[in-house]
N, C-alpha and C positions, 0 to 999 in steps of 0.2 A: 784822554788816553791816547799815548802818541803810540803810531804803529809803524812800526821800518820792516818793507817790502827786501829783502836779501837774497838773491838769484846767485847761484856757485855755476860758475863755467868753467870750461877747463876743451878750451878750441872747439867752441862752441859758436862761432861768427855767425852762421846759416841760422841755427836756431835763437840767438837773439836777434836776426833781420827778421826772424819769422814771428815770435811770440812777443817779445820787449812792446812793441807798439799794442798791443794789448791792455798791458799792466798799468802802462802810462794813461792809455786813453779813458778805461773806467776803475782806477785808485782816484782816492780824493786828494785837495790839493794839501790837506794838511798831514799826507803821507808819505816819508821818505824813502826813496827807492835806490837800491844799491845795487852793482854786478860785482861779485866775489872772485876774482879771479884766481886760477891754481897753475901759476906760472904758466899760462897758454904758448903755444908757438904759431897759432895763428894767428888772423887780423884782428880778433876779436877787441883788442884794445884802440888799437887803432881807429876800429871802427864806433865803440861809443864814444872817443872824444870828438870824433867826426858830425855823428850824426845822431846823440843825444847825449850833448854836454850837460844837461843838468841831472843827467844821471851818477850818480855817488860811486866811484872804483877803489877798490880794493885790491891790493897787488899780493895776492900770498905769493913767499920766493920758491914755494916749488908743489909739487902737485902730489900730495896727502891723502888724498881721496876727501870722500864727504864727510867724515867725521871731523878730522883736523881741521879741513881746510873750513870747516863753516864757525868751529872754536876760533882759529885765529883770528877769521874775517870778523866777528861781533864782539870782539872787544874792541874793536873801534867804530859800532853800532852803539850812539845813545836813545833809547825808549822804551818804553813800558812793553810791548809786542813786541816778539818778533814774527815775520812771517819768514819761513824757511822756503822756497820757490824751486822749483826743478827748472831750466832752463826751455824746457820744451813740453811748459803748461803754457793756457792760453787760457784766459779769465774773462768770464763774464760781466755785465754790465751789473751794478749794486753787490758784487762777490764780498764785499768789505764789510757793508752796512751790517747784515745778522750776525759777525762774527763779531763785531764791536759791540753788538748790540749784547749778546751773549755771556760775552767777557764781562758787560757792565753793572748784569743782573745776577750774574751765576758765583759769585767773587770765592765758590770753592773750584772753579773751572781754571783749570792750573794748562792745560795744553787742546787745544781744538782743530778738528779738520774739517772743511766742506763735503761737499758729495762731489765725487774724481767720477768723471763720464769720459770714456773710449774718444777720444779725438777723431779718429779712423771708422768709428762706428758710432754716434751720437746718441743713440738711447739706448746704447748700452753701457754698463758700470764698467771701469776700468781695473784692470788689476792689482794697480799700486793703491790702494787702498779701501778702493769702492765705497762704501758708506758706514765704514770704520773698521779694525781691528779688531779680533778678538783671539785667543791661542785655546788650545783643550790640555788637556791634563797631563800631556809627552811636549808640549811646546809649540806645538805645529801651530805656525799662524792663519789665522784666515779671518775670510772680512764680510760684511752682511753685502750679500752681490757678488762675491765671489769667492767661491770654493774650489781651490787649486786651479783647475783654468776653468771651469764654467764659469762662465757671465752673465749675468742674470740681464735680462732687459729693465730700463726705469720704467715701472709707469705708474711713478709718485709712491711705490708701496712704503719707502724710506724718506718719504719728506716729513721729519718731525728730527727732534734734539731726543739725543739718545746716552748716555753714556755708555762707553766703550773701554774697551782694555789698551788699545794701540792707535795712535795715529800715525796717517803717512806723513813718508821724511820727502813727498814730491810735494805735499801742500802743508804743512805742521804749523800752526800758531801757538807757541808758546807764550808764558812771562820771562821777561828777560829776569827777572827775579831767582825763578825758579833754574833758569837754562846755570845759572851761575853759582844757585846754592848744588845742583848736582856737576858740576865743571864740566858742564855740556857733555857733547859725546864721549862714549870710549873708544879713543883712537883707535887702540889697538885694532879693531873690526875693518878700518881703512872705508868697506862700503856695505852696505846690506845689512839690516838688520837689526843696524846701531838705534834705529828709533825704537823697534820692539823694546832694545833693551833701556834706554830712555826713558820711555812712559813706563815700564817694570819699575824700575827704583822709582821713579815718582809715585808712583800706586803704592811700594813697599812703603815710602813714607807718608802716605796718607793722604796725596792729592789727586783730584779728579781727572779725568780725560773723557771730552766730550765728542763727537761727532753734531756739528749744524747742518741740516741737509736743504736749507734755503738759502742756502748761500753754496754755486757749484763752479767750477774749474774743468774743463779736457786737458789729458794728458797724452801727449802723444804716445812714451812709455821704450823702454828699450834704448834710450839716446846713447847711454853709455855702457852700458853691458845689457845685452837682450838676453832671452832666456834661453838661447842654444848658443851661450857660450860658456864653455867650461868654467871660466874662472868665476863666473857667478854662480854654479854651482857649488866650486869650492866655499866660496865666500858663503854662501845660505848655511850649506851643512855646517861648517866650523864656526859662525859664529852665535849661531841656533846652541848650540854645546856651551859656546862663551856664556851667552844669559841664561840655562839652565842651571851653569853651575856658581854666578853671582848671585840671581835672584830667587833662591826656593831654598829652604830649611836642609840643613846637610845632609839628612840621613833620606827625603826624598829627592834630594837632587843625585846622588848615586844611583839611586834606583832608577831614576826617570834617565841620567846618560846611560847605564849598561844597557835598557830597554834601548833606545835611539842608536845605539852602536850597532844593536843589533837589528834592528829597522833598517841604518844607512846601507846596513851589509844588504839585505833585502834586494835594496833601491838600487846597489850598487849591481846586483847581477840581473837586475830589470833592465838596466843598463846594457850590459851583456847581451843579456837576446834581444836587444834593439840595435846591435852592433853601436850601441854610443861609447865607443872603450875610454875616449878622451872625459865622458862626465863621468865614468866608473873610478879611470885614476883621479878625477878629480876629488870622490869619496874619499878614498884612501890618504890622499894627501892633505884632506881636510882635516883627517882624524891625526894624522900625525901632527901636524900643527897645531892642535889643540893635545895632543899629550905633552906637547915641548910646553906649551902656555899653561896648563893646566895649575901648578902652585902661582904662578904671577896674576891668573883671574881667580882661585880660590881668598884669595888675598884681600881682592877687591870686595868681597862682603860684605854689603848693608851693614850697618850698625842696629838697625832701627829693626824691629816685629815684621818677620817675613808677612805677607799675605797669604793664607790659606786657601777663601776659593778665587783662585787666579784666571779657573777656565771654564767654558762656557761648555763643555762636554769633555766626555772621558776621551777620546779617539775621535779624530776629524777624517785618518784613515779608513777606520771600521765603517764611522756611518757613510764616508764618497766610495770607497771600492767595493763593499760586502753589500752595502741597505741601499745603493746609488741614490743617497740623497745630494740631491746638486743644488738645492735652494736654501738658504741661511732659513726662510721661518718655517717653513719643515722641518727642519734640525734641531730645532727650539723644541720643536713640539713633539722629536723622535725621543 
């Protein structure tokens, strides 16, 4: 089972000086490792023919975001895995072994994440994915370890194989199989979210998504848009609306945007009395971008038998602001 290691940079130099020597020190030798580049204008190129030539580059001609830019880069990836890699994860020693191991036993296990621990804070789960993915009945994503920003501390409660509804796009092992029968990301998203709706259509069509928690990675998190910047607010709301309205049955996916419309409105004047005005218009201009796309992603439509139960509780709102439940196996059990 060959596995290619794929990192997307995009003037990233500091963080491949800082992380790269990681992946190279504990990946095995029979695993190829690539840097994705999204037409950088730093030294970053410069600097791995300099100082790890036997690293694989990839030259995208312009800067896409991560949906595109990781579509163009792996088509000219040959291998069974791919690993999708954030540039500013840092991997531990044996990280490979349980996912290989995984993939070789589980052969319905179509896409896999490790356990993502806080870089910044080490026994705690990290945001981007913590110990998998899961969404509730409105869309809203969240992960065992982390519910909206509480972070749960590890201490082992999630070391076992779990299946999951989403994994993260900072650690993702897919089948190159699969990354190709769905034509990989939907650009249009540009960044955020794209893998929610990824693993969505793989589930509508019948494949697994696992979580391996013996197998772990730190993420630093925020490298390219952090969470008090507006535009990734835009990008969360408007494309959360995208994969409600490709992946769920037509007559609940109406019901579940006008609800969310009227949530974002909510969010948006929480907003408000936070004086955050800059992520309020960010709502707004979310939603407008999604009425202009709206027949271009109603378009997009599985072929295939929506999936029914998609979510793991009715409200991920209800039960963290109303019941303050801040622990995923509390919520299981709320």
């Amino acid at each position: 089972m060959k596995i290619a290691v794929v990192i997307l940079n995009w003037n990233g130099e500091v963080l491949l000086e800082r992380y790269l020597p990681s992946v190279l020190k504990f990946s095995e030798d029979d695993v190829d490792i690539y840097v994705a580049d999204n037409a950088s204008t730093d030294g970053s190129i410069e600097f791995l023919r300099t100082n790890y030539p036997t690293v694989g580059i990839i030259q995208n001609t312009s800067n896409e975001g991560f949906a595109k830019g990781y579509n163009d880069a792996l088509k000219h990836v040959d291998a069974d895995i791919y690993c999708l890699l954030n540039s500013d994860v840092e991997v531990t020693e044996n990280w490979l072994g349980p996912i290989r191991k995984a993939f070789i036993e589980m052969p319905e296990a179509a896409v896999i994440q490790p356990k993502i621990l806080d870089l910044l804070k080490q026994d705690h789960f990290e945001y981007a994915g913590a110990a998998g993915g899961f969404i509730d009945q409105l869309g809203y994503p969240f992960c065992r370890g982390r519910i909206f920003q509480s972070l749960e501390k590890d201490e082992g409660q999630y070391n076992d194989i779990k299946e999951i509804f989403w994994a993260t796009g900072a650690c993702m092992f897919v089948r190159s199989s699969l990354f190709k029968e769905l034509n990989g990301f939907d650009e249009d998203y540009f960044a955020h979210q794209e893998e929610v709706d990824f693993c969505w259509r793989a589930k509508n069509q019948g494949h697994k998504i696992y979580y391996v928690g013996y197998s772990k990675v730190f993420h630093l998190g925020g490298s390219t848009l952090s969470n008090m910047n507006p535009k990734k607010t835009y990008l969360n709301f408007r494309n959360t609306l995208f994969s409600i309205t490709k992946n769920l049955p037509r007559r609940k996916a109406f019901l579940i945007i006008a609800i969310r419309l009227l949530l974002d409105g909510i969010a948006a004047l929480r907003f408000v009395m936070q004086l955050r005005f800059r992520h309020c218009f960010a709502i707004l201009r979310a939603h407008l971008s999604f009425y202009r796309q709206f027949n271009r992603m109603y378009k997009k439509r599985e072929k295939a038998k929506f999936i029914l139960k998609y979510y793991t509780t009715k409200s991920i709102v209800w039960s963290y602001f109303v019941n303050g439940v801040r622990n995923f196996n509390i919520l299981v059990k709320d």
